[in-house]
C-alpha positions in Angstrom: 29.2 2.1 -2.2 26.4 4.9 -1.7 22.9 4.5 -0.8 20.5 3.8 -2.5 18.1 6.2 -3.6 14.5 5.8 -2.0 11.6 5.5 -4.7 8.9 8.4 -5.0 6.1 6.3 -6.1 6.7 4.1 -3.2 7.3 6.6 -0.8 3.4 7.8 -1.6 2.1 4.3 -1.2 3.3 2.8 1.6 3.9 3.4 5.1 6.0 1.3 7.3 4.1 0.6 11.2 5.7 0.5 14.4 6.4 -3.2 14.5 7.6 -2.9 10.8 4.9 -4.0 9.0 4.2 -2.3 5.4 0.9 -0.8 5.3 -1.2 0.2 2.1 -4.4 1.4 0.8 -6.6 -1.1 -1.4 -7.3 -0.5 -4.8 -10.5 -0.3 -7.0 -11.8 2.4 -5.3 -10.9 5.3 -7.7 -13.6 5.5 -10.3 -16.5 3.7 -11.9 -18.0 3.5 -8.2 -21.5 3.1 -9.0 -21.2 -0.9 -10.3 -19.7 -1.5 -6.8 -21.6 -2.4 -3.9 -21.9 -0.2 -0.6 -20.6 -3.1 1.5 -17.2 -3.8 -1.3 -16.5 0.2 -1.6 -16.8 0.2 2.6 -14.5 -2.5 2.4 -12.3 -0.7 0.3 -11.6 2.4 2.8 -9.5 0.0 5.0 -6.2 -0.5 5.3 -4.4 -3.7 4.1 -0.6 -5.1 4.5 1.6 -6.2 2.4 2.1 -9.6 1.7 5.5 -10.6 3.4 6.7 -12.1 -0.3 7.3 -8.6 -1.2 7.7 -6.6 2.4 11.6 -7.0 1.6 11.3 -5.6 -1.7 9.2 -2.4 -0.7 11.4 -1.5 2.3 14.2 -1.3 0.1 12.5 1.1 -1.6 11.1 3.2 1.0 
């Protein structure tokens, strides 16, 4: 059976760390920044991991 071909989109979004996590960026922070607060949009900037549920699903895909 070949392999399976890796996903653009994902490949863009996601980053795997050296212990294997899944890492990704948070969303809401593209437009329509001036309703947000300074203290949510600085919140925003940080990275986040994805939730183990789908950490199966996404490194398939990477």
């Amino acid at each position: 059976m070949p392999k399976q071909k890796s996903h653009s989109g994902a490949k863009k979004r996601f980053h795997l760390t050296g212990t294997g996590k899944v890492k990704r960026a948070k969303m809401n922070r593209r437009h329509i920044l001036s309703k947000k607060s300074p203290k949510r949009k600085r919140g925003l900037r940080k990275t986040a991991y994805v939730s183990s549920t789908q950490e199966k699903t996404i490194k398939e895909m990477i």
